[in-house]
Biopython code that builds the backbone (N, CA, C, O; Angstrom):
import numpy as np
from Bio.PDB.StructureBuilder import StructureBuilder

atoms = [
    (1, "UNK", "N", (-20.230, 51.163, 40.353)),
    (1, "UNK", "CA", (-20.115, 49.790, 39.967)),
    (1, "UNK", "C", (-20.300, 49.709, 38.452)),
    (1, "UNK", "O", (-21.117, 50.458, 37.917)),
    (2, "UNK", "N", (-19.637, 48.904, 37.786)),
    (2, "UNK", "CA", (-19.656, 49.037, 36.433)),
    (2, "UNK", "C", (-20.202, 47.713, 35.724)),
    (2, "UNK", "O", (-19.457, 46.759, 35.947)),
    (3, "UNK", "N", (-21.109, 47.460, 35.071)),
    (3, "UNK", "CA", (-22.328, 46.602, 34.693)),
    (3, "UNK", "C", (-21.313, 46.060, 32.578)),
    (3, "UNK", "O", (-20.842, 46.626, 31.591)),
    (4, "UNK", "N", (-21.540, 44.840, 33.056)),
    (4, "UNK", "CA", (-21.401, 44.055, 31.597)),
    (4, "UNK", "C", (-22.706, 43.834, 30.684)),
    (4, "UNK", "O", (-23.832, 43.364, 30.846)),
    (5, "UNK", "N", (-22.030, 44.369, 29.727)),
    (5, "UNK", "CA", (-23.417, 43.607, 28.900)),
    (5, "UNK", "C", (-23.705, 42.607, 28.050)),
    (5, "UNK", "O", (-24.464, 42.655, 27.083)),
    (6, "UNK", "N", (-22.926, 41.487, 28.536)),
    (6, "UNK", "CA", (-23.068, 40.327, 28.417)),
    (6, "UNK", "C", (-21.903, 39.677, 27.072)),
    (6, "UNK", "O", (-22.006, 38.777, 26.238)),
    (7, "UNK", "N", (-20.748, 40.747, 27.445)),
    (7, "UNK", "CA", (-19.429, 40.284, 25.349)),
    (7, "UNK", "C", (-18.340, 39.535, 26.344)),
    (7, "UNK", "O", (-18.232, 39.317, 27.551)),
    (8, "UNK", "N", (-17.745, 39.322, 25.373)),
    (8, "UNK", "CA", (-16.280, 38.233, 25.663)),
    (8, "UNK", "C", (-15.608, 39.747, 25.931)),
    (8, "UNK", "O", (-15.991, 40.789, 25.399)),
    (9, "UNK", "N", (-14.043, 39.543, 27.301)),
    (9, "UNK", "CA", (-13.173, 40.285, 26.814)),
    (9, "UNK", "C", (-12.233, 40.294, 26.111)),
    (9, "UNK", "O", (-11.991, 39.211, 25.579)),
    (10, "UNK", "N", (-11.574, 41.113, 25.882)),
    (10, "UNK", "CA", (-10.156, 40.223, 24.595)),
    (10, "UNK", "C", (-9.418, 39.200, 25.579)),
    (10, "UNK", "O", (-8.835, 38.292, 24.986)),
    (11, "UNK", "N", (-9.351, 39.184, 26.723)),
    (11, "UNK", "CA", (-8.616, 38.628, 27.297)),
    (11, "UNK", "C", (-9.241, 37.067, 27.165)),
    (11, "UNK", "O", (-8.822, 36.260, 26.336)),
    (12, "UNK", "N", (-10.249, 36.805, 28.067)),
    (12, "UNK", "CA", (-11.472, 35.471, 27.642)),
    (12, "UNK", "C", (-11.004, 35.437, 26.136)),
    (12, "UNK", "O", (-10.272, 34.467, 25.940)),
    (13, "UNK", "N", (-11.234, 36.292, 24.897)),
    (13, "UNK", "CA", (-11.574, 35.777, 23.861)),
    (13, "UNK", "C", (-9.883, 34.972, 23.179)),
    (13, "UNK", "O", (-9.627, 34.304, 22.177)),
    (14, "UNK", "N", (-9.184, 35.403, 24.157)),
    (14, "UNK", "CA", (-7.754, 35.175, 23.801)),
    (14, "UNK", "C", (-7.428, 33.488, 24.395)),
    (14, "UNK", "O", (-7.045, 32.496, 23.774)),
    (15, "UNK", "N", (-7.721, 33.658, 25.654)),
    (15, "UNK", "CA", (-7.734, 32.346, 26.446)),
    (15, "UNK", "C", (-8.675, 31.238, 25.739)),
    (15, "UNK", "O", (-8.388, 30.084, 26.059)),
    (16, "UNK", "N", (-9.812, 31.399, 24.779)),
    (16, "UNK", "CA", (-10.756, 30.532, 24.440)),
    (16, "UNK", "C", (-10.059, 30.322, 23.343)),
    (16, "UNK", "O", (-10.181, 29.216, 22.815)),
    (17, "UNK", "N", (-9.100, 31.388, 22.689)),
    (17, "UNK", "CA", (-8.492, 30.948, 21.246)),
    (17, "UNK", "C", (-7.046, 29.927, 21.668)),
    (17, "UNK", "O", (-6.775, 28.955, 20.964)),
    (18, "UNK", "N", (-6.517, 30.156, 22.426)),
    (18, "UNK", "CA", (-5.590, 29.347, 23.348)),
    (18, "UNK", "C", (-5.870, 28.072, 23.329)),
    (18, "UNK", "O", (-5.310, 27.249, 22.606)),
    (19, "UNK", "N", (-6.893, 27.809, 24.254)),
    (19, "UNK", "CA", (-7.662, 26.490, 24.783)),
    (19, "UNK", "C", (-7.536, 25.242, 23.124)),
    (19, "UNK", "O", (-7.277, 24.058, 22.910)),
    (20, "UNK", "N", (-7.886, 26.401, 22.376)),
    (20, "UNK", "CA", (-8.509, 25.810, 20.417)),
    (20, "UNK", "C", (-7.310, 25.238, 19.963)),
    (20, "UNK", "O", (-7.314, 24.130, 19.427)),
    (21, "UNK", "N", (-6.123, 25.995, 20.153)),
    (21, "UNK", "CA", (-5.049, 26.175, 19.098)),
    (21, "UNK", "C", (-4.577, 24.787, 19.955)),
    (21, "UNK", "O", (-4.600, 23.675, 19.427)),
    (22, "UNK", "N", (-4.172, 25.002, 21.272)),
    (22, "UNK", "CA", (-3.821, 23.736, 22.093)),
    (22, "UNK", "C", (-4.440, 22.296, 21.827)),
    (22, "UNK", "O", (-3.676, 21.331, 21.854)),
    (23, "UNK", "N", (-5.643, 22.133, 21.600)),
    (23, "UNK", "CA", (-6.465, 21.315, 21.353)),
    (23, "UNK", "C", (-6.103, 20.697, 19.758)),
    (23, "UNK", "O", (-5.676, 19.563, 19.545)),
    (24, "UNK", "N", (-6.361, 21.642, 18.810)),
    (24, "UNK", "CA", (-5.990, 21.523, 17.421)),
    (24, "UNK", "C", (-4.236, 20.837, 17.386)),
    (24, "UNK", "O", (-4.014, 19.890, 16.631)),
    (25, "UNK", "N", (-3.032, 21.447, 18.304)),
    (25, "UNK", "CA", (-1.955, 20.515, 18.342)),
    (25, "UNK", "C", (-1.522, 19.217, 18.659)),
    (25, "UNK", "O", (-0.635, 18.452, 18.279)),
    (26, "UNK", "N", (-3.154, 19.214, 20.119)),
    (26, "UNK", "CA", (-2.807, 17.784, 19.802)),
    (26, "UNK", "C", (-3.488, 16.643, 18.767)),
    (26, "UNK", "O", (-3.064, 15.595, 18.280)),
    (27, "UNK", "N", (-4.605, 17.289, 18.690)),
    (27, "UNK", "CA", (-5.211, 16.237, 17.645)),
    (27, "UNK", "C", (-5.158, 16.466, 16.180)),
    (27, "UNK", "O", (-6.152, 15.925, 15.697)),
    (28, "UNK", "N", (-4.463, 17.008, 15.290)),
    (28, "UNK", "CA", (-3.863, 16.731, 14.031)),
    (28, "UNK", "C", (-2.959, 16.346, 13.774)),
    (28, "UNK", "O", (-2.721, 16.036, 12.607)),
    (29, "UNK", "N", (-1.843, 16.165, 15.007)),
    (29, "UNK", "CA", (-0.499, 15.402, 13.980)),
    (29, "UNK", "C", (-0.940, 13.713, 14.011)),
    (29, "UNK", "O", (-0.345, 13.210, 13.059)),
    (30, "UNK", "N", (-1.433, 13.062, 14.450)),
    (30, "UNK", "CA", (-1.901, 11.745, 14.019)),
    (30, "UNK", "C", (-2.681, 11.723, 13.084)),
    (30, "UNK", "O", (-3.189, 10.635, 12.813)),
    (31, "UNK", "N", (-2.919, 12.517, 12.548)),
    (31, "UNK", "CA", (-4.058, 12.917, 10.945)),
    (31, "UNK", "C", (-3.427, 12.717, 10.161)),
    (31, "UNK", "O", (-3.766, 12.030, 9.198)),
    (32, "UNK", "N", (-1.759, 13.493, 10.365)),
    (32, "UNK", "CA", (-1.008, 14.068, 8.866)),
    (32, "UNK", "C", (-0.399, 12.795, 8.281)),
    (32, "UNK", "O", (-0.050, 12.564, 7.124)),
    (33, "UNK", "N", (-0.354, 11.905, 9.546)),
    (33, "UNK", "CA", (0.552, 10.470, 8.762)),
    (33, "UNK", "C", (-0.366, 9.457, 8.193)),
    (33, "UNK", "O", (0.021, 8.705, 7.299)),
    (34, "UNK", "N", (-1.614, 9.405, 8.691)),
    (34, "UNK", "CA", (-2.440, 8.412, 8.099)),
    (34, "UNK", "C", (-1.922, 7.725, 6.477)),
    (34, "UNK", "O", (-1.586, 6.556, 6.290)),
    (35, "UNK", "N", (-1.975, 8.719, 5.536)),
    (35, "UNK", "CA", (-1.898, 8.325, 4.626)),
    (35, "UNK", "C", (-0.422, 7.896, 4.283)),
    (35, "UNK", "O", (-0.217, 7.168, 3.312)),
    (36, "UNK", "N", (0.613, 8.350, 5.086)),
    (36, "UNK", "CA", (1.695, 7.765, 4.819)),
    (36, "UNK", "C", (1.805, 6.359, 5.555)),
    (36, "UNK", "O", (2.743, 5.689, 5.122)),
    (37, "UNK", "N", (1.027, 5.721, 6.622)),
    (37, "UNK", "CA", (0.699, 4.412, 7.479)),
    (37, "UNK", "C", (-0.579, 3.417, 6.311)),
    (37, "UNK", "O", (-0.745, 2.202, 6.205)),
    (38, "UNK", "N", (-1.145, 4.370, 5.734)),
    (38, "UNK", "CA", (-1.752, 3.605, 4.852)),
    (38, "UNK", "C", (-1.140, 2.549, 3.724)),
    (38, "UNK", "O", (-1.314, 1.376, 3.393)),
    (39, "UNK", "N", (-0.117, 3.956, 3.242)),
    (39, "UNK", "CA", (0.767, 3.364, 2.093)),
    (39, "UNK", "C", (1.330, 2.277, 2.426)),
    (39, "UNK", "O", (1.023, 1.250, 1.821)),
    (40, "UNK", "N", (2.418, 2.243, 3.609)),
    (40, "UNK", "CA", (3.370, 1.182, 3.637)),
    (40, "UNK", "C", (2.536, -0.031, 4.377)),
    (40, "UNK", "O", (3.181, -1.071, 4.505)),
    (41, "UNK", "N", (1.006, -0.035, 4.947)),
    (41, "UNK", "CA", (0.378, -1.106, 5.188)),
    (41, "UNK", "C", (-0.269, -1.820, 3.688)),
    (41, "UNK", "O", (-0.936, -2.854, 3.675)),
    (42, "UNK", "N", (0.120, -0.961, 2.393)),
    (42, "UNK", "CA", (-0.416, -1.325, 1.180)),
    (42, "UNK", "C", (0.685, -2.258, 0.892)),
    (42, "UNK", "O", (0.597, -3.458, 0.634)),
    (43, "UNK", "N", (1.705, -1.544, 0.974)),
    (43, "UNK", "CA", (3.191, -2.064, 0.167)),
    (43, "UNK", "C", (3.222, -3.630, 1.332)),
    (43, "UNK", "O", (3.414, -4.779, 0.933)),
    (44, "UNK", "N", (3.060, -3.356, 2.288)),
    (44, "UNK", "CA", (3.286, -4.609, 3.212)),
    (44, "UNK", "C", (2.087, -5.531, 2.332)),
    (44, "UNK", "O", (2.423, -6.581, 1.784)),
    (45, "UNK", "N", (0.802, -5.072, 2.269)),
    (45, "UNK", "CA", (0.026, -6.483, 1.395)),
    (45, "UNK", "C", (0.667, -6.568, 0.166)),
    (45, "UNK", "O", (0.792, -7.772, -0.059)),
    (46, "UNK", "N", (1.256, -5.760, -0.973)),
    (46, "UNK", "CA", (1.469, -5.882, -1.844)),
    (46, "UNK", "C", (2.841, -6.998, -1.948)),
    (46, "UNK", "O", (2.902, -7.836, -2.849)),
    (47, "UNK", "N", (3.844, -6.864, -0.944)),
    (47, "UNK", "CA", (4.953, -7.861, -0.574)),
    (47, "UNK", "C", (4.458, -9.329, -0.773)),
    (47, "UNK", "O", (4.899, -10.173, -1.554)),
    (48, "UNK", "N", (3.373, -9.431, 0.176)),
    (48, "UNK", "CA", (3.214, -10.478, 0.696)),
    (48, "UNK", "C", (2.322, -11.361, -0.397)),
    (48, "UNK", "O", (2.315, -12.591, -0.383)),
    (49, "UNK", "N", (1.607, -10.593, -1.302)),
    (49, "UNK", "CA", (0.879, -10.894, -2.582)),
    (49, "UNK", "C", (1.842, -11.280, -3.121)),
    (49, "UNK", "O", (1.872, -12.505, -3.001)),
    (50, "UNK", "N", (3.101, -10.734, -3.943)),
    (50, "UNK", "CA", (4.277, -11.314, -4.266)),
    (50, "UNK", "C", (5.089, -12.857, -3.428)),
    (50, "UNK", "O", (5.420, -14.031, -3.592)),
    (51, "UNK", "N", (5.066, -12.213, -2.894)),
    (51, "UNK", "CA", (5.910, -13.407, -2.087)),
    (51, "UNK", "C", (5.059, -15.027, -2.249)),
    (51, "UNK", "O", (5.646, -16.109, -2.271)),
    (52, "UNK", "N", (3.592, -14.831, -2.348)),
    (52, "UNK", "CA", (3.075, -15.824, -2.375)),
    (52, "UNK", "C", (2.711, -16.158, -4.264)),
    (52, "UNK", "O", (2.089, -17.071, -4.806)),
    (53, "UNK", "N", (3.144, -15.430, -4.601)),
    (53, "UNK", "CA", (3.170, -15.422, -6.508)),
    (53, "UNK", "C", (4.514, -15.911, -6.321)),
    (53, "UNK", "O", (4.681, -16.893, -7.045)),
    (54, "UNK", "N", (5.432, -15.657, -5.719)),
    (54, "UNK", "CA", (6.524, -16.679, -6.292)),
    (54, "UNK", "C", (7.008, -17.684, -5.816)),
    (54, "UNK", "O", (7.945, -18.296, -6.329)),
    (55, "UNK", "N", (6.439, -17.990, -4.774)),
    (55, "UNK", "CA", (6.198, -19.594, -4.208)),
    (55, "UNK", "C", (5.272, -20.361, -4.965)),
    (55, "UNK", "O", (5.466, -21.574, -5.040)),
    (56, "UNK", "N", (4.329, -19.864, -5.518)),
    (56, "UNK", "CA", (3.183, -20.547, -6.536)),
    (56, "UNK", "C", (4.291, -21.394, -7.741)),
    (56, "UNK", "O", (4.458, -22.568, -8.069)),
    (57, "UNK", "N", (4.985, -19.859, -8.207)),
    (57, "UNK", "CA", (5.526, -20.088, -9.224)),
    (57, "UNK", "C", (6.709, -20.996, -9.056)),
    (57, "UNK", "O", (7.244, -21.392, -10.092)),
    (58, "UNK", "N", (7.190, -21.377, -7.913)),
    (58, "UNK", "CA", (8.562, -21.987, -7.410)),
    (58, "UNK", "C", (7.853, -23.119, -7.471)),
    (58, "UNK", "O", (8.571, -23.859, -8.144)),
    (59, "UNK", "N", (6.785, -23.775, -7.152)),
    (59, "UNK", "CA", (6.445, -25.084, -6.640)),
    (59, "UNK", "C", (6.128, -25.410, -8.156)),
    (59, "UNK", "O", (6.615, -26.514, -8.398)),
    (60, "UNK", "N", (5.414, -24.806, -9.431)),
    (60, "UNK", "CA", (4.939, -25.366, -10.234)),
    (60, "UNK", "C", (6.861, -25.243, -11.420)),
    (60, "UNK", "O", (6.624, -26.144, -12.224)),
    (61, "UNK", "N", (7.802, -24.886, -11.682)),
    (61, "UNK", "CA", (8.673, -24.598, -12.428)),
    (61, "UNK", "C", (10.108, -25.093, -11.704)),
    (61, "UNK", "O", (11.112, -25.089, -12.416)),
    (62, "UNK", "N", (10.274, -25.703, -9.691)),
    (62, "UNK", "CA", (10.997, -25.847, -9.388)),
    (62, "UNK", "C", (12.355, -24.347, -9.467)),
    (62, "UNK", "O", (13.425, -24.500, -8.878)),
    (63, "UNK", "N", (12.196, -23.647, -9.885)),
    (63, "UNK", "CA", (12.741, -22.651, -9.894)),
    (63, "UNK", "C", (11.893, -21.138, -9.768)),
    (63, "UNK", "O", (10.730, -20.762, -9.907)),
    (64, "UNK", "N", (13.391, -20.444, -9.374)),
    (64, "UNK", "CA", (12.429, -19.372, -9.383)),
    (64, "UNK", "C", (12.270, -17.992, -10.474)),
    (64, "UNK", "O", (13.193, -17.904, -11.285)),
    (65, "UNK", "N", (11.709, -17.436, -10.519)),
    (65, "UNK", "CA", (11.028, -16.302, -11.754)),
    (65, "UNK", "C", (12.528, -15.626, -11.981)),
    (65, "UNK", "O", (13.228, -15.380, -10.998)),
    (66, "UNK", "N", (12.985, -15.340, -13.326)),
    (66, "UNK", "CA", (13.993, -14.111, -13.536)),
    (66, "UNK", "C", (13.854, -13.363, -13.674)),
    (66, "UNK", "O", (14.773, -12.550, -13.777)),
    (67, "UNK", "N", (12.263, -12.962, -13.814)),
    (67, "UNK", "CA", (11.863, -10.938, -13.881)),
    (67, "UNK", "C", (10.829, -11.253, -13.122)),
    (67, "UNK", "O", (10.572, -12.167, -12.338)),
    (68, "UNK", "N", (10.047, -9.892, -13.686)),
    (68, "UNK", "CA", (8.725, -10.304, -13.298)),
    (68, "UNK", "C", (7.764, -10.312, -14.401)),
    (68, "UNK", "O", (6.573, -10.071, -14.202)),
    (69, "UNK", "N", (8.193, -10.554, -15.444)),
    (69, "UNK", "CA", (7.535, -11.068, -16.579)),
    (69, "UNK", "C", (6.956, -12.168, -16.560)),
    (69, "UNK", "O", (5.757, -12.284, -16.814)),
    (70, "UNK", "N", (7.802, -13.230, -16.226)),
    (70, "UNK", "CA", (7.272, -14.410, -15.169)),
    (70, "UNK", "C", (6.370, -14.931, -14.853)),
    (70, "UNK", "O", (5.783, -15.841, -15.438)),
    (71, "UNK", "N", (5.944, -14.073, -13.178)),
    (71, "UNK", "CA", (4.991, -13.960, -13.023)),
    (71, "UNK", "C", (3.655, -13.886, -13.343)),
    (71, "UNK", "O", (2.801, -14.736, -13.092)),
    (72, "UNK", "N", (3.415, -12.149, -14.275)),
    (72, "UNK", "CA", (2.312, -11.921, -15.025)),
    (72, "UNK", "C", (1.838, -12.735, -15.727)),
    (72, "UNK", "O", (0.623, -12.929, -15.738)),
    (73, "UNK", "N", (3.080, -13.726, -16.841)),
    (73, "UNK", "CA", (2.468, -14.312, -17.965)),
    (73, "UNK", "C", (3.563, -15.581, -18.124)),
    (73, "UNK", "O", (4.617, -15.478, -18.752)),
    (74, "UNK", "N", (3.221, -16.499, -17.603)),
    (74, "UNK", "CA", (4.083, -17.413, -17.530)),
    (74, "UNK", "C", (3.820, -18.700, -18.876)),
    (74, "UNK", "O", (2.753, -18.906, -19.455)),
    (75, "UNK", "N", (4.930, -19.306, -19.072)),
    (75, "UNK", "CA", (4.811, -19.812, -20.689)),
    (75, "UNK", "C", (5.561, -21.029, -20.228)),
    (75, "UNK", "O", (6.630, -20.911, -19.629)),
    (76, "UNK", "N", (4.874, -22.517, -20.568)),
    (76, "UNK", "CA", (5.395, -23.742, -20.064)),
    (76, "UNK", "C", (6.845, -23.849, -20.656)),
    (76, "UNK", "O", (7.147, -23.083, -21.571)),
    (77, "UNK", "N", (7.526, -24.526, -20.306)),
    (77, "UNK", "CA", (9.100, -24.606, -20.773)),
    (77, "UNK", "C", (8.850, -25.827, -21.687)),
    (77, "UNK", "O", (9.060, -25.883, -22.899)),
    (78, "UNK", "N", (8.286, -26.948, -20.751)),
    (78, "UNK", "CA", (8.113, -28.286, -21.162)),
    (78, "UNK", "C", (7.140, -28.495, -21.763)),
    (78, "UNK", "O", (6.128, -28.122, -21.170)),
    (79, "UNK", "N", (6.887, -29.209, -23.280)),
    (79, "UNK", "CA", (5.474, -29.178, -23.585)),
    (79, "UNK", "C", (5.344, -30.756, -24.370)),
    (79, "UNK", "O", (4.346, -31.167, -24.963)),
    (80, "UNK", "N", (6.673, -31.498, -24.180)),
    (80, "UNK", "CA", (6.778, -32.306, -24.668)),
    (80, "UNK", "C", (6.117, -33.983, -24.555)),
    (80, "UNK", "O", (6.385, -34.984, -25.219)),
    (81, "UNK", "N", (5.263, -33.790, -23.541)),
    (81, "UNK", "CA", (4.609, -34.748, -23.467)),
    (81, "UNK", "C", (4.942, -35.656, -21.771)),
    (81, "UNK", "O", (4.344, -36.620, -21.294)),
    (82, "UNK", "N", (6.132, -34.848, -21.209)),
    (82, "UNK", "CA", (6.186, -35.495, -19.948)),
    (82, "UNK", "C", (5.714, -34.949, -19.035)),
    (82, "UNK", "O", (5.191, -33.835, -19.072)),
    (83, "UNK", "N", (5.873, -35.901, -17.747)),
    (83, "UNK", "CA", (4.764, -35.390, -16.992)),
    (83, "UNK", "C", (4.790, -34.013, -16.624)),
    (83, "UNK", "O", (3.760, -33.464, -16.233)),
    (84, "UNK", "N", (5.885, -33.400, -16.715)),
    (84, "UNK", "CA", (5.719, -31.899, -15.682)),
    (84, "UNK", "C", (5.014, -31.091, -16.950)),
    (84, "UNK", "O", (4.471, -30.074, -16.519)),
    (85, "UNK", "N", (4.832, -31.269, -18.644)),
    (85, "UNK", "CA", (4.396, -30.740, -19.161)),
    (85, "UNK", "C", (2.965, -31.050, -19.359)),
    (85, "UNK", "O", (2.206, -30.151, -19.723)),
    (86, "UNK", "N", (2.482, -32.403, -19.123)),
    (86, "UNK", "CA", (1.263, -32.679, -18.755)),
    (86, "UNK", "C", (0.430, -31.727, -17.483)),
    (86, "UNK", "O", (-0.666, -31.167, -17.502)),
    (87, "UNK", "N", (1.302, -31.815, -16.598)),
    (87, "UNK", "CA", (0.759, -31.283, -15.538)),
    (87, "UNK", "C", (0.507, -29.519, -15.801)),
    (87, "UNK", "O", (0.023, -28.828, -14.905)),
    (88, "UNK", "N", (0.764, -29.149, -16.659)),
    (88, "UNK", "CA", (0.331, -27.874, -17.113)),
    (88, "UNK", "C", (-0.495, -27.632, -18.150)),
    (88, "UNK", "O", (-0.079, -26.758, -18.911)),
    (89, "UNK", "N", (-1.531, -28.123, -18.430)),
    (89, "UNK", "CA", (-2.052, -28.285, -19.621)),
    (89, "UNK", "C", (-2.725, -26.998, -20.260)),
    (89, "UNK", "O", (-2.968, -26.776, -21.447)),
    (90, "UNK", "N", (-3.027, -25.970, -18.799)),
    (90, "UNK", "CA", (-3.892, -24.706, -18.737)),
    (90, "UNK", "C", (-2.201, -23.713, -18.756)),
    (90, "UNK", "O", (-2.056, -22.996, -17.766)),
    (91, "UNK", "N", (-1.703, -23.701, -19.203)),
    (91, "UNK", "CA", (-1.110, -22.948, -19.507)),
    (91, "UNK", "C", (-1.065, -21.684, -20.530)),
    (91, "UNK", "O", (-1.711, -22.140, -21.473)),
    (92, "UNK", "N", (-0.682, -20.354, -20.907)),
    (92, "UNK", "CA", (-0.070, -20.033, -19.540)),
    (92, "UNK", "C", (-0.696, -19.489, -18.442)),
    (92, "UNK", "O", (-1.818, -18.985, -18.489)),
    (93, "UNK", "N", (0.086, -19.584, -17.309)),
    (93, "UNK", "CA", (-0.189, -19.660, -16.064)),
    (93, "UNK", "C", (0.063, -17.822, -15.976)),
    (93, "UNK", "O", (0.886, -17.098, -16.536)),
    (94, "UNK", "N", (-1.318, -17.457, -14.785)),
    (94, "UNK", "CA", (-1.091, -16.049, -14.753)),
    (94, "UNK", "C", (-0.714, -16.244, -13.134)),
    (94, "UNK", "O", (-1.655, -16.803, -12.569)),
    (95, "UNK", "N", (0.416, -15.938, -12.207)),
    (95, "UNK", "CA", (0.400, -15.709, -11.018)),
    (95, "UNK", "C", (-0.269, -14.589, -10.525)),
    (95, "UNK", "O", (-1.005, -14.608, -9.539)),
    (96, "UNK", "N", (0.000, -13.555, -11.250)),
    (96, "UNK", "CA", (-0.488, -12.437, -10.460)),
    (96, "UNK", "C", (-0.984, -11.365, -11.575)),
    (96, "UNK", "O", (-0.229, -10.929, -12.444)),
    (97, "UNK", "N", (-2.165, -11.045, -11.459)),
    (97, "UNK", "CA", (-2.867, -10.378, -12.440)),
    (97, "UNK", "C", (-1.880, -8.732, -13.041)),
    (97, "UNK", "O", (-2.131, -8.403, -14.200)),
    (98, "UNK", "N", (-0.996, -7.951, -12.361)),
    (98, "UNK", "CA", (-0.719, -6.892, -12.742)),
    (98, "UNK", "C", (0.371, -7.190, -11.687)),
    (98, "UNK", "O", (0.316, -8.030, -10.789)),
    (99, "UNK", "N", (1.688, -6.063, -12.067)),
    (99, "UNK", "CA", (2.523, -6.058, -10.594)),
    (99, "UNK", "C", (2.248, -4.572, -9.671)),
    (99, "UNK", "O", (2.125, -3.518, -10.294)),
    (100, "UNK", "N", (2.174, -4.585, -8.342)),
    (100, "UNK", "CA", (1.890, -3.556, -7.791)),
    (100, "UNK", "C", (2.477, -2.271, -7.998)),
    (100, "UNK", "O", (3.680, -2.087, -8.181)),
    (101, "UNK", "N", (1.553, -1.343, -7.964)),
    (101, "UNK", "CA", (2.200, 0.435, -8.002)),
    (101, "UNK", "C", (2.930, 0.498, -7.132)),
    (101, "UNK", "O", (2.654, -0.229, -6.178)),
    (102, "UNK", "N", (3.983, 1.225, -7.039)),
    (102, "UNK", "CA", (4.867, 1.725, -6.386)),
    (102, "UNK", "C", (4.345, 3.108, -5.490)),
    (102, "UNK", "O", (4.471, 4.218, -6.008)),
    (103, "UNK", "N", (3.866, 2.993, -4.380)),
    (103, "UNK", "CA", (3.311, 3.960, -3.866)),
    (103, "UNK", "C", (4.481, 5.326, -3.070)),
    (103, "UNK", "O", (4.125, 6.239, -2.325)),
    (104, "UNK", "N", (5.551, 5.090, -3.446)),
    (104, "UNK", "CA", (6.414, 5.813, -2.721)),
    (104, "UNK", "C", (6.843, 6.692, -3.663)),
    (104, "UNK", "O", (6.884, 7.888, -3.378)),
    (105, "UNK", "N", (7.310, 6.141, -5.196)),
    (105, "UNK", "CA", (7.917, 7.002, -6.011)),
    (105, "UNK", "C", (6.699, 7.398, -7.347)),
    (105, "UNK", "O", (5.720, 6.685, -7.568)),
    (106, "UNK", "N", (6.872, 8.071, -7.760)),
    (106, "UNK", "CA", (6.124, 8.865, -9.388)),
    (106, "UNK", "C", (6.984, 8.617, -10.120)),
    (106, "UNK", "O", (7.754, 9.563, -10.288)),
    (107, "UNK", "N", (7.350, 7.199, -10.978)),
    (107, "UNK", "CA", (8.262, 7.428, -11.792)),
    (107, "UNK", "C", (8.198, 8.323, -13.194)),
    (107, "UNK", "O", (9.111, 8.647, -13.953)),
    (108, "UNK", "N", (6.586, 8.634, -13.254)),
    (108, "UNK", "CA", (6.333, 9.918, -14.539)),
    (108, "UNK", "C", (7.260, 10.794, -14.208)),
    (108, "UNK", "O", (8.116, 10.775, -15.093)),
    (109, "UNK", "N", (7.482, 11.426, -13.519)),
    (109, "UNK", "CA", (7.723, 12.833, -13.032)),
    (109, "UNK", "C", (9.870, 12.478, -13.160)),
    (109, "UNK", "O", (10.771, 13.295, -12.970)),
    (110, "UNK", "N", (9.932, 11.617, -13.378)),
    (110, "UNK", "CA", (11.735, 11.339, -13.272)),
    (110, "UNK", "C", (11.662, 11.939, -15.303)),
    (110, "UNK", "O", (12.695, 11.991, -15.969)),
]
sb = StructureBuilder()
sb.init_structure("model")
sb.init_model(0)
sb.init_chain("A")
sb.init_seg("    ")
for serial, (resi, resn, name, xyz) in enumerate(atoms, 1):
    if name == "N":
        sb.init_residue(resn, " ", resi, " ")
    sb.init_atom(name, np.array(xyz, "f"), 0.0, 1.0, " ", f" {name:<3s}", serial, name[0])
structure = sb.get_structure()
């Protein structure tokens, strides 16, 4: 009769590396995208930050922005004393403090 003294065989130690590698396939590919689900849940707030900077800017100018210069740093048209130039007195108007990074492209690197 032949007595163990208590080791893995390669075979066990093969099946336990099996069990790992199987395990490890399924739970890292929902890891690898995180940061790409991060990004476009950024770009989705960053849209919607916009979108509501140029409705700001639509309701106070009746029109809407031709860049986005605009936006950042806006400069009354009217200053002449009627009302829509009254109604701006705190001018200029900042809609939106900076415009968002572009999280998809590096334009350094072009």
């Amino acid at each position: 009769m032949c007595r163990r003294n208590g080791g893995l065989t390669l075979i066990e130690l093969l099946v336990v590396l099996l069990v790992i590698l199987t395990l490890a396939l399924i739970a890292i590919p929902p890891f690898l995208n995180a940061r790409l689900r991060a990004d476009v849940a950024r770009v989705n707030q960053d849209l919607q930050y916009l979108e509501s900077a140029i409705e700001f800017y639509y309701l106070d100018h009746k029109r809407y922005p031709e860049s986005s210069d605009d936006l950042v740093l806006s400069q009354s048209k009217s200053g002449n004393g009627d009302s829509e130039g009254l109604l701006r007195l705190t001018t200029p108007v900042k809609y939106i403090d900076h415009l968002p990074e572009d999280r998809f492209h590096d334009w350094r690197l072009l």
